[in-house]
C-alpha positions as CSV (number, residue, x, y, z in Angstrom):
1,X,0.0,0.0,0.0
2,X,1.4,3.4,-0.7
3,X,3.0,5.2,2.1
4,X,1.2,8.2,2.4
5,X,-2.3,6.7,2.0
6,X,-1.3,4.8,5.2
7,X,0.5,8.2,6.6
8,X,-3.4,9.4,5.7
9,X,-5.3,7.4,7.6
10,X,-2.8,7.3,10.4
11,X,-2.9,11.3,10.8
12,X,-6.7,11.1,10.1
13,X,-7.6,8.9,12.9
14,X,-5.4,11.1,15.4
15,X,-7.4,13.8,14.0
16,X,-10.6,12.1,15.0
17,X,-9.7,11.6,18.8
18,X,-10.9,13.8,21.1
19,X,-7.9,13.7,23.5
20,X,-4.7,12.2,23.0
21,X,-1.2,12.7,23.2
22,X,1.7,12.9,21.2
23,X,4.8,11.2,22.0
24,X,7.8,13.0,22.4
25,X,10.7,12.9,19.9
26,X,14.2,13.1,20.4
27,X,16.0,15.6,17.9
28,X,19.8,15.7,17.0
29,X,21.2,18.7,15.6
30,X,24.7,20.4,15.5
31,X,26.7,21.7,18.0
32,X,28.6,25.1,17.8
33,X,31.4,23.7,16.8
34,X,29.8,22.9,13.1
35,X,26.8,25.4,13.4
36,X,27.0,28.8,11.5
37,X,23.2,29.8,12.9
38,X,21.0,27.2,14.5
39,X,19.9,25.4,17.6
40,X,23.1,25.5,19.4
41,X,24.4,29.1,18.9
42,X,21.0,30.3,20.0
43,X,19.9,31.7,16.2
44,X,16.3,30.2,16.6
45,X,16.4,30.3,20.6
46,X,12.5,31.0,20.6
47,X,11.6,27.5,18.1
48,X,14.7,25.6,20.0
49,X,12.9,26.4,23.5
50,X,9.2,25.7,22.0
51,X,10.7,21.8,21.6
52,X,12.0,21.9,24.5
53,X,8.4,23.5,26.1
54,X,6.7,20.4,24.2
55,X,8.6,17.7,25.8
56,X,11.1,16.7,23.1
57,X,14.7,16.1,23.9
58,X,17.1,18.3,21.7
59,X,20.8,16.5,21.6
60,X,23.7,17.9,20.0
61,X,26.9,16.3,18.0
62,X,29.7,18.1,16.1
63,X,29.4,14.4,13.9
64,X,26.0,13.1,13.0
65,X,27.6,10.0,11.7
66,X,25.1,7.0,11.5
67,X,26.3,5.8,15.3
68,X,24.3,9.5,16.5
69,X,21.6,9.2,13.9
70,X,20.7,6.0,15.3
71,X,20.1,7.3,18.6
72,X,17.7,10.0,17.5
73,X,14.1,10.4,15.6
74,X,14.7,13.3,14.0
75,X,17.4,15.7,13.3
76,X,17.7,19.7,12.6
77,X,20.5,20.7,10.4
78,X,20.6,24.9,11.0
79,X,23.0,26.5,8.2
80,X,26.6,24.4,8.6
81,X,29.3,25.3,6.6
82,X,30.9,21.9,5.5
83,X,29.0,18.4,5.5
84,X,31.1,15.2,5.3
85,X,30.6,12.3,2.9
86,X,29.8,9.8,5.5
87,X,27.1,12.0,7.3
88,X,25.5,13.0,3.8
89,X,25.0,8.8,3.4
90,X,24.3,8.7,7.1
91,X,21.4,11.2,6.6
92,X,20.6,9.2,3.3
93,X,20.1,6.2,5.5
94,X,18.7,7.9,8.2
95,X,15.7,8.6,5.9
96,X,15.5,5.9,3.1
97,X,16.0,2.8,5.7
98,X,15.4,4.0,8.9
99,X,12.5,6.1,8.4
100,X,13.4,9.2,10.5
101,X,12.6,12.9,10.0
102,X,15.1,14.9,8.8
103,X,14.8,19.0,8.4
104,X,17.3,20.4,6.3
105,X,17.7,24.4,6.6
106,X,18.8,26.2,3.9
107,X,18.9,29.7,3.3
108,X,20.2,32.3,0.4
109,X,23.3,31.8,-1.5
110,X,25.3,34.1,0.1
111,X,27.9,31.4,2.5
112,X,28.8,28.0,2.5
113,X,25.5,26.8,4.0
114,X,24.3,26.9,1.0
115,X,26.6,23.9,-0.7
116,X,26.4,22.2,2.4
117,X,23.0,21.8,2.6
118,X,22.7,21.2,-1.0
119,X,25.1,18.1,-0.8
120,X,23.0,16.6,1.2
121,X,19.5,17.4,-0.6
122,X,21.5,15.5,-3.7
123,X,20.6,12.1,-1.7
124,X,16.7,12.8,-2.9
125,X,17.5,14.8,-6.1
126,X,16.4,18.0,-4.6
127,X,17.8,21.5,-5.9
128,X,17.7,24.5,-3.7
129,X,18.4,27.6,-6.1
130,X,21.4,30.0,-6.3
131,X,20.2,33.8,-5.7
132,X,19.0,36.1,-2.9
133,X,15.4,36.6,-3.0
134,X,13.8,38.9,-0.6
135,X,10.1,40.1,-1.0
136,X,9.5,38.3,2.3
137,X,6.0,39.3,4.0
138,X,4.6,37.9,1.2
139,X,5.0,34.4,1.5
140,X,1.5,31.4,1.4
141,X,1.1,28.5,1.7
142,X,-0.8,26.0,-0.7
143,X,-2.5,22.4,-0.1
144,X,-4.4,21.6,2.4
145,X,-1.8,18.8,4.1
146,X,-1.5,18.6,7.9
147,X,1.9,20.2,7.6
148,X,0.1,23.2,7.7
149,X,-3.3,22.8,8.8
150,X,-2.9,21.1,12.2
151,X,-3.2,21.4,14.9
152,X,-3.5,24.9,13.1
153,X,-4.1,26.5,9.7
154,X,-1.6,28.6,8.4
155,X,-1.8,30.3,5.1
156,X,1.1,32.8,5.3
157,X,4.2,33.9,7.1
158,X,7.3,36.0,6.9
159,X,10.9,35.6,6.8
160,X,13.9,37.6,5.7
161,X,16.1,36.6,2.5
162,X,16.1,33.4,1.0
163,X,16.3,30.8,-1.9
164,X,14.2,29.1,-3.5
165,X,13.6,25.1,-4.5
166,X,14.2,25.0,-8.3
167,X,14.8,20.9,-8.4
168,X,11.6,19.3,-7.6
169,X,11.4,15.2,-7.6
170,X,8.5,13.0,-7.7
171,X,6.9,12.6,-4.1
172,X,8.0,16.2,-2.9
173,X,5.5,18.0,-1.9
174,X,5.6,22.0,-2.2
175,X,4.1,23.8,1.4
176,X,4.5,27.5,0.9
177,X,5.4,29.9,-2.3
178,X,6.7,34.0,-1.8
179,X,5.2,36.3,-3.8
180,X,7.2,35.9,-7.0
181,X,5.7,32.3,-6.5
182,X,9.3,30.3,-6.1
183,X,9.1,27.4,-4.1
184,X,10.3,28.0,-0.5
185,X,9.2,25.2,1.5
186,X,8.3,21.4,1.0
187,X,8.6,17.6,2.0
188,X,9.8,14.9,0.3
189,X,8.3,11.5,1.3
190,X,11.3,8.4,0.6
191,X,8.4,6.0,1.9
192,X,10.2,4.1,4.3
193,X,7.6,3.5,6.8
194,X,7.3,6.1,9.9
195,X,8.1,9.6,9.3
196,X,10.9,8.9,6.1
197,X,10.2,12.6,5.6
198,X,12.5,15.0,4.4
199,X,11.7,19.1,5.6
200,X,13.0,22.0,3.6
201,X,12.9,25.8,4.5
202,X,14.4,27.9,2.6
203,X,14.9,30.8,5.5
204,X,16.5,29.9,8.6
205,X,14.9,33.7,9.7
206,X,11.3,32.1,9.4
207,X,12.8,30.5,13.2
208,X,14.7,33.0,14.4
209,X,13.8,36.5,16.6
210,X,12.7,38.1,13.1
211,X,10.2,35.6,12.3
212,X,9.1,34.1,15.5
213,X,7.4,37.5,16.2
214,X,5.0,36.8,13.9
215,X,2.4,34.2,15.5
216,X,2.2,32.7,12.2
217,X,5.4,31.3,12.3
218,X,5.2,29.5,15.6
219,X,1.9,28.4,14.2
220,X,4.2,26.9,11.5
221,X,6.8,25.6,13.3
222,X,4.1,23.7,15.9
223,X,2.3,22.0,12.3
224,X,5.7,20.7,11.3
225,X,6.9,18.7,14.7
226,X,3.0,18.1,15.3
227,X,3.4,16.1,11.7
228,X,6.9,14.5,12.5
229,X,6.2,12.8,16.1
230,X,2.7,11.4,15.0
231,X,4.2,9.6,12.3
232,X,7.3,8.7,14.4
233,X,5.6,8.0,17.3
234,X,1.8,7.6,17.3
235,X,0.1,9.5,20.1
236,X,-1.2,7.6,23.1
237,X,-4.7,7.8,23.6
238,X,-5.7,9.4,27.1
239,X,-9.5,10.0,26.7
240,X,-11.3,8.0,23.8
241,X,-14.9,7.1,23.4
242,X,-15.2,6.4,20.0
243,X,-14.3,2.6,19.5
244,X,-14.1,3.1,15.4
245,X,-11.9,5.7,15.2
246,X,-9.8,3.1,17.5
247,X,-9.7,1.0,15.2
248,X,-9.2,3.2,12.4
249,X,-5.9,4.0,14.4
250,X,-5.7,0.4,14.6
251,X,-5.5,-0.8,11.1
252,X,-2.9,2.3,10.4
253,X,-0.5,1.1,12.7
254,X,-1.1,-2.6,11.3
255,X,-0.6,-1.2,7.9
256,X,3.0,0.4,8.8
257,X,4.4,-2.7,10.6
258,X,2.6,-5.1,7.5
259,X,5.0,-2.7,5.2
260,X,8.0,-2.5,7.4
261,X,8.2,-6.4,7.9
262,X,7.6,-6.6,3.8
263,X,11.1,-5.0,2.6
């Protein structure tokens, strides 16, 4: 069965209880020693403290290597200015085999973020563009996916300077558009059972001080880890009186082991 049908009907039956809870992830990024801007140096302090709020676990490493990645659900890259070839296949791996969430941030061309991040978007055949684009209060998003509609519905947000995804594969899925309608945010599914999710944004400012003040953003930024831990880890029920939607939950969960023990 395809992946995101079963990613569907898993989302849609969380979507049907009336009270539940979402397990909490733990998610790698960088360390200052490799960051440019990110968790670590304190760039997006306000979305770094949110996960933090939420009950995820935020773990650092100046090597995510596949030993790290394997102790982790998800991971946050920030802007880092070189990547290694073993931790581009690690994140490959991390993605295609073990089905984790992985967030790549770019950002515009103007630093070596911008071929790091790129090197590892290669794995998926993903382009991010070269080029400073600005025009940023502008920005919407299109679709009507739970990456931003739940828990709430976003249809714009701001950021400051960015680029733009000009390589677009089968199973990505474009989230948001500026005003000169370049792609500037998406997912790409590898279909590897859980999340197997690949996040790009295209401005690390739409996290940082100059875009978390804009409610929108946060709104953003809660839809995107909301997505990510229920297809990690499904939420545990705390308060359900509605024995179909149960089972609905049920057959989702039988659906993603059925495909896992498949391969």
């Amino acid at each position: 069965m395809n992946n995101k049908l079963i990613k569907s009907v898993m989302l849609g039956a969380v979507a049907a209880l009336t009270s539940m809870q979402s397990s909490a992830l733990v998610i790698g990024h960088f360390d200052s020693s490799r960051e440019l801007y990110g968790m670590d140096t304190g760039y997006i302090s306000g979305a770094a403290q949110w996960l933090t709020d939420n009950g995820h676990t935020l773990v650092s490493t100046d090597n995510a290597d596949a030993t790290f990645l394997s102790s982790v659900d998800a991971f946050y890259t920030g802007l880092i200015s070189s990547v290694s070839t073993a931790e581009i296949s690690a994140m490959q791996n991390f993605v295609d085999v073990d089905g984790g969430f992985l967030f790549i941030q770019q950002d515009y061309d103007g630093s070596a973020w911008h071929t790091a991040s790129s090197q590892i978007l290669a794995n998926w055949g993903i382009g991010n563009s070269a080029g400073t684009y600005s025009n940023d209060s502008g920005h919407y998003t299109v679709g009507t996916s739970d990456w931003i509609t739940q828990p709430n519905l976003v249809t714009g947000f701001t950021g400051s300077a960015h680029s733009s995804i000009n390589v677009i594969p089968q199973d990505f899925e474009v989230l948001a558009y500026d005003d000169m309608d370049r792609a500037i945010m998406g997912v790409f599914d590898a279909g590897a059972g859980r999340s197997s999710d690949v996040f790009v944004a295209t401005d690390i400012d739409f996290w940082s001080s100059i875009g978390w003040a804009d409610n929108r953003n946060q709104m953003l930024w809660e839809n995107i880890w909301t997505a990510a831990a229920v297809q990690i880890e499904p939420p545990t029920v705390t308060n359900a009186n509605a024995p179909a939607t149960l089972g609905l939950l049920a057959m989702a969960l039988g659906l993603v082991h059925y495909r896992r023990k498949s391969k």
